[in-house]
N, C-alpha and C positions, 0 to 999 in steps of 0.2 A: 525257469524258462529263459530270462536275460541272459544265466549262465549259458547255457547253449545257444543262443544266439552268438553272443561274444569268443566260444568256440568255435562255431563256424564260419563266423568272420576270420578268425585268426587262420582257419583253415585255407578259405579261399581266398585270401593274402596270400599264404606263398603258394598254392597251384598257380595264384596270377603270375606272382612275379618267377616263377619256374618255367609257365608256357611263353614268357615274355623273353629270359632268357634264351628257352630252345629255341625260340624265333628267329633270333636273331642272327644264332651258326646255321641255319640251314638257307640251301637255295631257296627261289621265289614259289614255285608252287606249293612245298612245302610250308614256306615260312608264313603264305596266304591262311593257310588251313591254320595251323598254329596260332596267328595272330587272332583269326575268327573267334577261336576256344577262349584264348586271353578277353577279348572284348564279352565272352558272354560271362566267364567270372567273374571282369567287371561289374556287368549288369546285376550280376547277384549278390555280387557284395555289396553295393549300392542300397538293393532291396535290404538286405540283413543288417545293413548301418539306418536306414532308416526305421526299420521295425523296433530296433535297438533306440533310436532317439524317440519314439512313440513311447517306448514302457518308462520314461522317467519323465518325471510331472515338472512341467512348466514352470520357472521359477514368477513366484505373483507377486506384482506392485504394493507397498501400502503407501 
């Protein structure tokens, strides 16, 4: 399960940084739309880095 986590992180790392790049050559209305998409694979890489930090156990005090 981690493993495919860790895959689809790595996935939605570069769609990020590929709609980040297209963003950047095109005009404004487009680059609007664009950056939108960039911001929500943000959001879900976020969620799959944190589900990722959830399945490895806490390192404990003695």
């Amino acid at each position: 399960f981690e493993d495919a986590l860790l895959y689809t992180a790595s996935l939605l790392d570069s769609a990020s940084a590929t709609a980040l790049d297209c963003g950047e050559l095109l005009p404004s209305p487009e680059r609007a739309k664009i950056l939108a998409v960039w911001h929500l694979l943000e959001m879900a890489k976020t969620t799959v880095d944190r589900s990722i930090a959830c399945l490895k156990p806490s390192p404990t005090t003695a």
